[in-house]
MARTORKOL-835758 format. One record per residue: residue in three letters; z, y, x of N, C-alpha, C in turn. Coordinates in steps of 0.05 Angstrom, whole numbers, plus 5000, padded with zeros to 4 digits. Atoms other than C-alpha are relative to their C-alpha. Example, Ala and Ser with C-alpha at 12.3 -4.5 7.8 and 13.67 -1.06 7.14 Angstrom:
# MARTORKOL-835758
ALA500049765018515649105246500050245018SER499949764984514349795273501450224985
***
This chain:
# MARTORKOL-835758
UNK499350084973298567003639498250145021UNK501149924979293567433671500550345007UNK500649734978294868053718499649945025UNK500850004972293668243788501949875011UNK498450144985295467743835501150125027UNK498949914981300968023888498949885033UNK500650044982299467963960503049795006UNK497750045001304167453992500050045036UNK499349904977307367624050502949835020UNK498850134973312567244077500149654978UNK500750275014312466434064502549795023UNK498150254986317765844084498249725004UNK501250314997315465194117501949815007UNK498850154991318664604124499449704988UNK502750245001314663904130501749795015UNK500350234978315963204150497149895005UNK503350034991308063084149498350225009UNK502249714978305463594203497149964990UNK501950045004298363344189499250254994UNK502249695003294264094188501950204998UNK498949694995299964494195499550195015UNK500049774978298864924258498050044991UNK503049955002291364994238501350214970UNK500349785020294165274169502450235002UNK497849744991300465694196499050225016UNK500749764977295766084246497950154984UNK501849845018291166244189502350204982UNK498249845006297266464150501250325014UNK497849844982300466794212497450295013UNK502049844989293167124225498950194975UNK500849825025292967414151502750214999UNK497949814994299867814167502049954986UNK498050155016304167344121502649915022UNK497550094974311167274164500749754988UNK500250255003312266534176504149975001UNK496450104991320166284165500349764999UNK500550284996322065574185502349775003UNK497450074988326765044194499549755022UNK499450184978328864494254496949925013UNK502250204986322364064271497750154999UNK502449755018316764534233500750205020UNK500349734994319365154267500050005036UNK499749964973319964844345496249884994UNK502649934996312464584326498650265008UNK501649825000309565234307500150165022UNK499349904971314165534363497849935028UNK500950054978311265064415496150094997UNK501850014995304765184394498750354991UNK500049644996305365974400499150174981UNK499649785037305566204324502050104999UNK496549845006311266684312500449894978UNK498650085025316066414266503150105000UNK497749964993322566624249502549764984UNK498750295019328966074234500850054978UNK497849975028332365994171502250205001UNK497249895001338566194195499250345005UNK501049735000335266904214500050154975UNK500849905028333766994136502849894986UNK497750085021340066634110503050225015UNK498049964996345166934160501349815006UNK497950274995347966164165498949845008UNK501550264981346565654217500249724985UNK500150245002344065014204501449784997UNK497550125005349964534184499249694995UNK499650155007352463884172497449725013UNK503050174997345863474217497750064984UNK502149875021341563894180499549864975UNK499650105024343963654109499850404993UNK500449805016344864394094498350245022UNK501549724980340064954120498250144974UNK502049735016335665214060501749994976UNK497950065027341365054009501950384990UNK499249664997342765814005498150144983UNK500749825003342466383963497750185008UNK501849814989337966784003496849885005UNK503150215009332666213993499849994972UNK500450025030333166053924499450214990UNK500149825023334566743897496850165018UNK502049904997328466973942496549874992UNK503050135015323566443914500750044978UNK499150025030327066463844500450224983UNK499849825019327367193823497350094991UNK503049895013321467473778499150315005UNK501249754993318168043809499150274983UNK500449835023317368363741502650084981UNK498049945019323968323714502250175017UNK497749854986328468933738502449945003UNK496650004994335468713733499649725026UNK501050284971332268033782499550245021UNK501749954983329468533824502850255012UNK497849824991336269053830501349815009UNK498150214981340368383847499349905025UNK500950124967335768093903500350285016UNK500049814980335668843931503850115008UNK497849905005343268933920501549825024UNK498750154977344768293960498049985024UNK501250004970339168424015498649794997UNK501050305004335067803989497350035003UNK502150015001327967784014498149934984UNK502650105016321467623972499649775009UNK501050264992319466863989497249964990UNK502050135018312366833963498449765001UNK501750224985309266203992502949765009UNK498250184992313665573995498449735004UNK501950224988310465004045502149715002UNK498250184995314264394036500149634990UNK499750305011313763594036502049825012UNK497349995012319063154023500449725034UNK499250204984323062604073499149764997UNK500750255009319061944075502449754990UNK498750155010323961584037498849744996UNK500850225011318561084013499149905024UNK499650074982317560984081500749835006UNK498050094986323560854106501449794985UNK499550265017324960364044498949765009UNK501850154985319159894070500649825017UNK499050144969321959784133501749784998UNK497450215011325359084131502149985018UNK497149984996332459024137500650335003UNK499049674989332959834138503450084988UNK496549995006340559944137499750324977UNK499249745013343260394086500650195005UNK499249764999345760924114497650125009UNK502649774996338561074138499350044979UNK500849985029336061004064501550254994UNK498749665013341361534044499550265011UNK501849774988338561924097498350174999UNK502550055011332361884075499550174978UNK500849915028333862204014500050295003UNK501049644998330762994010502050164981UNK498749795023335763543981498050185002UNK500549725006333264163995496949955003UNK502550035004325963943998499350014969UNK500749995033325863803922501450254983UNK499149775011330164353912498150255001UNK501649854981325764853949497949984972UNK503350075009319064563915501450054968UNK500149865035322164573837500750314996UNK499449695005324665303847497450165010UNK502349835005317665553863498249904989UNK501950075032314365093810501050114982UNK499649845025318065423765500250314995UNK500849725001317166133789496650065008UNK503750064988309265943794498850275005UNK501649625003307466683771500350165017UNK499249914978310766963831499349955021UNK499850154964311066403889497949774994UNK502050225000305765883907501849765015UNK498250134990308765263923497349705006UNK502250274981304264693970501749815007UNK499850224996306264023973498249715023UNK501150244989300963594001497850185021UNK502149944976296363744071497450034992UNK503850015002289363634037500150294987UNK500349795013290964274000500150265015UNK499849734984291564734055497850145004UNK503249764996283764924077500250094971UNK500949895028282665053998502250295002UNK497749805011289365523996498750245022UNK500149814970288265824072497250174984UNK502749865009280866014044499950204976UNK500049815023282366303974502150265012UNK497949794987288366754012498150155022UNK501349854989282466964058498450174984UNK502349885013277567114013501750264982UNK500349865014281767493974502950255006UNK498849814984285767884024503549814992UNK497050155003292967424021500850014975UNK499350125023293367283948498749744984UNK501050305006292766703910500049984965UNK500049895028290766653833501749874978UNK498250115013295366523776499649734998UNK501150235006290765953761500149725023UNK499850174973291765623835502349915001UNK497150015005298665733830501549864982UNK498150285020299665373764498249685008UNK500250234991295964793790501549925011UNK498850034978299364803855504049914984UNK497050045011306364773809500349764983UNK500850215006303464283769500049655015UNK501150204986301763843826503549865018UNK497050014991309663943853501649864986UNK498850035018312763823794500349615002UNK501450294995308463093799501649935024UNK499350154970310962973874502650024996UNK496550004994318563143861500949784973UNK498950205014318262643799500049715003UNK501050244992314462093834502250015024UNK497850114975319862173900503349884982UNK497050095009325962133847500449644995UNK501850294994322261513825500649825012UNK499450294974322361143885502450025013UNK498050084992328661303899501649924989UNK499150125010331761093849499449734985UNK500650195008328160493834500349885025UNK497850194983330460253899502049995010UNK497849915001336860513896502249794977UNK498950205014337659983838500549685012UNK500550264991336159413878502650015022UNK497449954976342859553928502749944984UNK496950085019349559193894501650165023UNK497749804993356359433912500349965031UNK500250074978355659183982499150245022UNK502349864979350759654002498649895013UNK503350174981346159184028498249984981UNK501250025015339559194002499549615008UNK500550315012337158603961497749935016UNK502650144987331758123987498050104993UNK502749715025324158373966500649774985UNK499850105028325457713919501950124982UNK497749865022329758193885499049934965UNK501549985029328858163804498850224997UNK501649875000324558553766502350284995UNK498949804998326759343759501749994966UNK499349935026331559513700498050154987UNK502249815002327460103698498249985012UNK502650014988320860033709498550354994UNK500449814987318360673739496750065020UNK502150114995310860733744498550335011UNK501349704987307161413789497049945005UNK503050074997299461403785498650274998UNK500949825003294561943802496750024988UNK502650074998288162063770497850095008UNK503149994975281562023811498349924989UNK501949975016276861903757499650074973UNK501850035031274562103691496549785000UNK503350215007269361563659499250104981UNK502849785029263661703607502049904988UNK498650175041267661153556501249795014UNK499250195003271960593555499049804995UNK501750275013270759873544496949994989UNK502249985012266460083495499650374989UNK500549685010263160863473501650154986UNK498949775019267761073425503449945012UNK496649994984274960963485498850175010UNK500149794961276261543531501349785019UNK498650124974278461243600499450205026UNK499649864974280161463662501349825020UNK498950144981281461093729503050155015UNK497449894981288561283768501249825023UNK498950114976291161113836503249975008UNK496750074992298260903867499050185025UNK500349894985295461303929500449835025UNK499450024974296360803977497249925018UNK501050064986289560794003498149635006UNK500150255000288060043989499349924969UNK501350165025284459543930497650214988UNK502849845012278859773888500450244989UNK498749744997283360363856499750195027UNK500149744984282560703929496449925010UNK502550154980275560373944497750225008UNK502449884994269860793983497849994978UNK503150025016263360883938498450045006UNK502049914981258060873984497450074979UNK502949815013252861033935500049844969UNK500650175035250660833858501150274984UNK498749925020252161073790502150075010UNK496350065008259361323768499949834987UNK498150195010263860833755499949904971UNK498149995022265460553690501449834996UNK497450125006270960193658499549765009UNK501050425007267659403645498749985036UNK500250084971264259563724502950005016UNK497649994982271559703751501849754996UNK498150125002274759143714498549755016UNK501150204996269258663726499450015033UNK499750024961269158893810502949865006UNK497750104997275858723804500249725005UNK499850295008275858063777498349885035UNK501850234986269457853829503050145037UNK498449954990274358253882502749745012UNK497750145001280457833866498649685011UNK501650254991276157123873499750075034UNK500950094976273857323936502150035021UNK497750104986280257373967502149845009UNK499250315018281756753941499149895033UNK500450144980278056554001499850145032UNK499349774970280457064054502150005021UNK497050084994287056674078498850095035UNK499250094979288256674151499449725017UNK500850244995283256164183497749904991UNK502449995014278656214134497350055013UNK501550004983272556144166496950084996UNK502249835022267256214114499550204988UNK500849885027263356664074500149844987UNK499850145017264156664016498750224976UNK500349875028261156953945500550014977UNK499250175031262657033878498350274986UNK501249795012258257413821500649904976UNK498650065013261657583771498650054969UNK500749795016259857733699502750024975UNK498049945019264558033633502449785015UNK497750074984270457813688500949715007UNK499750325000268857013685497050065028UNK502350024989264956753745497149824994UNK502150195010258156543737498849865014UNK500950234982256756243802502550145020UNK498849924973260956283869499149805027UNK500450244980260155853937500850065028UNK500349944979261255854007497649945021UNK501850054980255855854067500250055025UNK499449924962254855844144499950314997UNK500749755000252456614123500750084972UNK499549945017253557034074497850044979UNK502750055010246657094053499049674990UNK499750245003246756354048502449884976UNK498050025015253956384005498650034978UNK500349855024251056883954497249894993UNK502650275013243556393946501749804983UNK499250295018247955793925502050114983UNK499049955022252256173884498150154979UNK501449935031247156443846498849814991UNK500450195004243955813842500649924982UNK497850085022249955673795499250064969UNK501049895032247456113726498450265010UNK501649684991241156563754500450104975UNK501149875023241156743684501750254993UNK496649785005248957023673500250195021UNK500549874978247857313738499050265004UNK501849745002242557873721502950224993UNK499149755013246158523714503549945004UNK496850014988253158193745501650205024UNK499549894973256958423804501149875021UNK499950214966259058123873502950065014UNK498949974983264458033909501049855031UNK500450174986264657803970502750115026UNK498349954987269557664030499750065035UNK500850054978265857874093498150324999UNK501549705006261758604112497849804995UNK502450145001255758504087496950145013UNK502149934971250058494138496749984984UNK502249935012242158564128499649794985UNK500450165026240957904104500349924981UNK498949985034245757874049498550234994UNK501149845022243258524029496749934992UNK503150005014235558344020500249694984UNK499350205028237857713986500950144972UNK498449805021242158143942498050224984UNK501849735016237158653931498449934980UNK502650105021232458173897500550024971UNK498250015031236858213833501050184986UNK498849805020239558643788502150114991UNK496150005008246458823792500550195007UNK498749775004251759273773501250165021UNK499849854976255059383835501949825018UNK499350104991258159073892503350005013UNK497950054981264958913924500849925029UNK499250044975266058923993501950115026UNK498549804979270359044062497750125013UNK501749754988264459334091496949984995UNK503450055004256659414087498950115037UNK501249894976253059504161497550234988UNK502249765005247660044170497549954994UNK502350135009242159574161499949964970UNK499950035033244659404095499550244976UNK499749765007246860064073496550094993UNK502649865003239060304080498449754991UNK501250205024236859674043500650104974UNK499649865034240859833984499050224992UNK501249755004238860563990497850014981UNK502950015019231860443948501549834973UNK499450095020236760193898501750194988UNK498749854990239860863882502849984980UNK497850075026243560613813501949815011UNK497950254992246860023849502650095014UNK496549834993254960193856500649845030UNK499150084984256860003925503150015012UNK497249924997264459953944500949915021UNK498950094979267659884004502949934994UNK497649995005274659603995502049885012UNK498350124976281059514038501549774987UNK497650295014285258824019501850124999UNK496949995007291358873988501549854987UNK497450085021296758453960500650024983UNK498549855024298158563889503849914997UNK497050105015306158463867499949944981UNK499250095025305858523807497450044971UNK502349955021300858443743500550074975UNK499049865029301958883680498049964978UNK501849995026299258833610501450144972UNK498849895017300059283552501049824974UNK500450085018302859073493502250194972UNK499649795008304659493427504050034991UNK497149964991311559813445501050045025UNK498750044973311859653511498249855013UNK501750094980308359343566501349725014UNK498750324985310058543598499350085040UNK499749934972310758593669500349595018UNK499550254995310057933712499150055032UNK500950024981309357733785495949835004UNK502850135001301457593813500549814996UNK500950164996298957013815499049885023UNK500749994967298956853883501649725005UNK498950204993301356093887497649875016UNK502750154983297255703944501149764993UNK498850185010297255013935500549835033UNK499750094982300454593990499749745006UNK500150345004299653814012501649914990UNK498150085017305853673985499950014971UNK500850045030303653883913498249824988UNK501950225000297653473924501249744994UNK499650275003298952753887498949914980UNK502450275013293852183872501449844981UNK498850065014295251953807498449744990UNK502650175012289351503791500049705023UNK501050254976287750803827498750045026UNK501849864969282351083870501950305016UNK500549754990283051573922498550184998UNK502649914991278852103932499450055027UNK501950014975274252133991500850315007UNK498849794981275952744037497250224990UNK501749864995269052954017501150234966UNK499049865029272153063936502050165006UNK497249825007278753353961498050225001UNK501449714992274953913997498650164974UNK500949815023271054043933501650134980UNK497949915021276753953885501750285008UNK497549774988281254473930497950314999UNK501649785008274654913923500550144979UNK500150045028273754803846503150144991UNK497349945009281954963847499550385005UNK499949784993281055653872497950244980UNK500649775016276155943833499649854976UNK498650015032278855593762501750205003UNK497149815005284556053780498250304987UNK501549735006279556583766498150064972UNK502349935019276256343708502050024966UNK498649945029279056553626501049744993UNK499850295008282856003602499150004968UNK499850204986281155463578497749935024UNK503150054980277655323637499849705013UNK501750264981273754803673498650115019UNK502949934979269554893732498849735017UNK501250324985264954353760498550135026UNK500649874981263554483834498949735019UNK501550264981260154013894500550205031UNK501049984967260454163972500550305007UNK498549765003263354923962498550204988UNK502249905021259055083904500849944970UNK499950085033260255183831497549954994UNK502850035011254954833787499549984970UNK500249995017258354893726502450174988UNK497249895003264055393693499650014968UNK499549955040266755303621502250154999UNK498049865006270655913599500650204975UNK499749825020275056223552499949854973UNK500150205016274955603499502349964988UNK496549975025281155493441499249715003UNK499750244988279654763475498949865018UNK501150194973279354363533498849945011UNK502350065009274254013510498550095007UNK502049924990270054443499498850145023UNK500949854976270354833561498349785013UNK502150224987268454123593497650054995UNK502649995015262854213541497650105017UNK501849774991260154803559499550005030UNK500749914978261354833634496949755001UNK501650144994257254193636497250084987UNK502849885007251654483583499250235018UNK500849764984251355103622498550005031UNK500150034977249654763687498049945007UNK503849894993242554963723500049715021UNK500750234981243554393782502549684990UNK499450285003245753693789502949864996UNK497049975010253053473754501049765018UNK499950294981251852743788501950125019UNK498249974974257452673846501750305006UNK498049695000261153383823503449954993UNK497050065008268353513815500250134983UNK499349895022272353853762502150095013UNK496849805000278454313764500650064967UNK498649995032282954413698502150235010UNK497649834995287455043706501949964982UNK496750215009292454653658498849764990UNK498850244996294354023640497849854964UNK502150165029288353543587502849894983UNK498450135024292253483524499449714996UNK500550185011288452913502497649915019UNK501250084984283752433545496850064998UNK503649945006276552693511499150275019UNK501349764985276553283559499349825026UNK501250234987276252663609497749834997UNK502850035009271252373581497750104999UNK501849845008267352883566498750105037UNK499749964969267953023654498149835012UNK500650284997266052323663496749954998UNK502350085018260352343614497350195022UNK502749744988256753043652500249875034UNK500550174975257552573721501549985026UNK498549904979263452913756501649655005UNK498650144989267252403801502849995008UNK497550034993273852553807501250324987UNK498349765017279153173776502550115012UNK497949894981283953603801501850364966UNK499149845022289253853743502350055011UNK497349974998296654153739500849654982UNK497850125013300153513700501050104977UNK496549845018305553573654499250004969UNK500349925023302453373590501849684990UNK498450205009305652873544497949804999UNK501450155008300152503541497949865026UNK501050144973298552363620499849795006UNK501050214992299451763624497349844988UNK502750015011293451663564497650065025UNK502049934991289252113611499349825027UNK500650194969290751743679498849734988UNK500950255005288951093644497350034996UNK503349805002282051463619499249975027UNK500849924970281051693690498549775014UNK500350244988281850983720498049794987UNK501550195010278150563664496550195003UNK502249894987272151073687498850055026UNK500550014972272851033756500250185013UNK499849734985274751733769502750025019UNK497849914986279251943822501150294988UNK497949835007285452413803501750135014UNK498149914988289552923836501450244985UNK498249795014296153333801500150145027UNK499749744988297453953828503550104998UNK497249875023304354123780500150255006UNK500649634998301354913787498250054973UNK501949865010298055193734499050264999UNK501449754993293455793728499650094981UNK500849855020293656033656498250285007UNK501649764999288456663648499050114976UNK501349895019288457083590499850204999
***
């Protein structure tokens, strides 16, 4: 694959994301490469006094149909598509007058866009959809050796600069990336259009977003990290992105180590918790530190520095060497609280500059900045195929709320219980969590019973169980996980229902004096 790389000399553009074009067409147009163009691309470069010449100049045929057809021509294709080395290619392009194309600049119609948009009528969707853009871009991925073919804006300074340095050529090795990288963008646009192309019955109206799940499930991810090892030393892994810029997949790394697998899953997890308490109204900080993806303390405070004390409070011990996530930038005082400890690395929407140069003397500590996002949907492998399910994103409302027990609880238990409810959703089932005043003080997780989670959260617990609540992310089989609640000093419980044996437990509840509230939500977590 290696000889001398040709100079290229004339190049087609045609972009719906301008982003660094004129900056890299005047470097082009200033290396003596003739620029050819079509509709929107060629009155830019026009207006902004780069010679360009139109399509129709090089095809002979004007622009047609609302510009459905303009590069759909012979004199495009066969000028990106013949091989510069093969003579009978090279007597036909000269026979029909067919220029050389070596440089093809081209990204595609935001279709995924224009999908987004709610209620977007169909006939814009069909709009939407790119011919001669994907056409264009696979006919000079597949004459790589010849034509360079650019897809995406970040790639232009790198291209503009190797075509300087090396007098207007570009190296085989750039070029099969660059075809490589095409190949990727024209499989990921088919992709999305036809995975929402399924969701549209004979009507032509698209479906609600409660649409069902995809027949075809249709999955585009790019990757943005290599790690040392997996889980454990002897997995490869590698992180990959959806590209949109958002969750811990796109998150800043303000400083620390690289990444690895158990810190990305376990940022996640403390991540996911702390969003838990990020609604709309929300008013508190809030913390959660996480470790092997169960929390080991969380809380809220007037400050955040104040959150992340009483949640460590919870298990200083499990704590060492955890990670943090929290729902608030985090300012100096959280960080010199934070700093006192030992951990893997943090989760956050922002760190101030005070903080930032706190952590600094910590130079191993992973810092992450990360934008909120919504998940849809939550995947898990399994061998053959993969389960596919919607998040977990059920809030619970007053209406689910119902007192099942004699007593009420006091306004001071709901508040805890509705705490305690939020981050059980977070903890491995079976879980328990025993919490007080917006403070965990005790978490049992990951138990093959009930029970014992009660067990444990209650042995596990550094402060006072007296006057605590309990959360159950499903439903006490049998009344000894009540008991056992009872016994470590919690006052009242907050479960899904729905076992056959509820009414046993409510009777439990009541001949203990505990107050009761069903949910009928559960939060399985495996």
């Amino acid at each position: 694959m290696s000889r001398t790389a040709p100079k290229i000399q004339r190049a087609i553009l045609s972009v719906t994301d301008k982003s660094g074009l004129v900056d890299f067409a005047r470097r082009l147009a200033d290396l003596g490469i003739e620029l050819v163009s079509t509709g929107g691309t060629a009155k830019l470069l026009r207006d902004s006094r780069i010679a360009v010449k139109d399509i129709s100049e090089l095809t002979g045929f004007p622009e047609m149909l609302d510009g459905r057809v303009k590069t759909l021509h012979p004199k495009v294709h066969g000028g990106i598509l013949h091989r510069r080395g093969n003579p009978a290619h090279t007597a036909a392009v000269a026979e029909h007058d067919i220029p050389a194309i070596d440089m093809v600049v081209v990204n595609l119609y935001a279709f995924e866009k224009t999908a987004a948009k709610p209620g977007v009528a169909f006939e814009e969707l069909i709009e939407n959809i790119d011919i001669g853009g994907p056409s264009m871009i696979r006919s000079a991925a597949k004459n790589f050796h010849d034509v360079a073919v650019v897809t995406s804006p970040a790639d232009y300074p790198a291209i503009a600069d190797e075509l300087a340095r090396s007098g207007a050529s570009l190296s085989l090795e750039t070029k099969w990336r660059l075809a490589q990288k095409a190949f990727s963008t024209t499989a990921a646009y088919d992709s999305a259009i036809a995975s929402t192309l399924e969701r549209v019955p004979a009507d032509f109206h698209l479906l609600s977003p409660k649409e069902t799940f995809p027949q075809t499930l249709r999955l585009s991810f790019q990757k943005t990290l290599d790690l040392r090892y997996g889980e454990n030393p002897h997995q490869k892994a590698a992180m990959y992105s959806d590209g949109s810029g958002v969750g811990v997949a796109n998150a800043r790394q303000i400083q620390g180590k690289e990444l690895s697998y158990n810190n990305i899953v376990d940022l996640q997890a403390a991540w996911d918790l702390a969003q838990e308490f990020n609604e709309p109204g929300f008013a508190e900080p809030f913390c959660a530190i996480i470790k092997h993806t169960n929390p080991c303390g969380a809380a809220t405070g007037k400050t955040l520095a104040e959150a992340y004390k009483r949640a460590l409070e919870c298990d200083p011990v499990s704590a060492f060497g955890g990670v943090i996530g929290v729902n608030r930038p985090i300012d100096a005082d959280a960080a010199e609280e934070m700093h006192k400890l030992f951990l893997e690395g943090i989760a956050a929407p922002g760190f101030d500059e005070t903080a930032k140069g706190r952590f600094a003397t910590k130079k191993n500590l992973r810092l992450l900045e990360v934008v909120p996002a919504p998940q849809k949907w939550t995947l898990k492998n399994i061998s053959g195929g993969i389960l596919l399910q919607d998040s977990d994103a059920r809030p619970l409302q007053d209406v689910d709320l119902k007192v099942v027990t004699q007593r009420t609880p006091t306004p001071e238990e709901i508040r805890a219980m509705l705490f305690a409810w939020k981050v059980c959703k977070h903890v491995k089932s079976n879980a328990i969590v025993y919490a007080r005043g917006g403070q965990t003080v005790g978490v049992g997780a990951g138990q093959m019973s009930r029970v014992d989670s009660a067990k444990i959260g209650a042995m596990k617990a550094q402060l006072p169980l007296k006057g605590s609540v309990a959360a159950s992310d499903a439903f006490f089989p049998f009344p000894d996980g009540v008991e056992e609640i009872a016994k470590a000093g919690a006052t009242a419980i907050i479960q899904p229902g729905g076992s056959q044996r509820d009414a046993e437990v409510i009777a439990t509840a009541d001949r203990l004096g505990l107050a009761m509230l069903f949910t009928g939500v559960r939060h399985f977590r495996h």
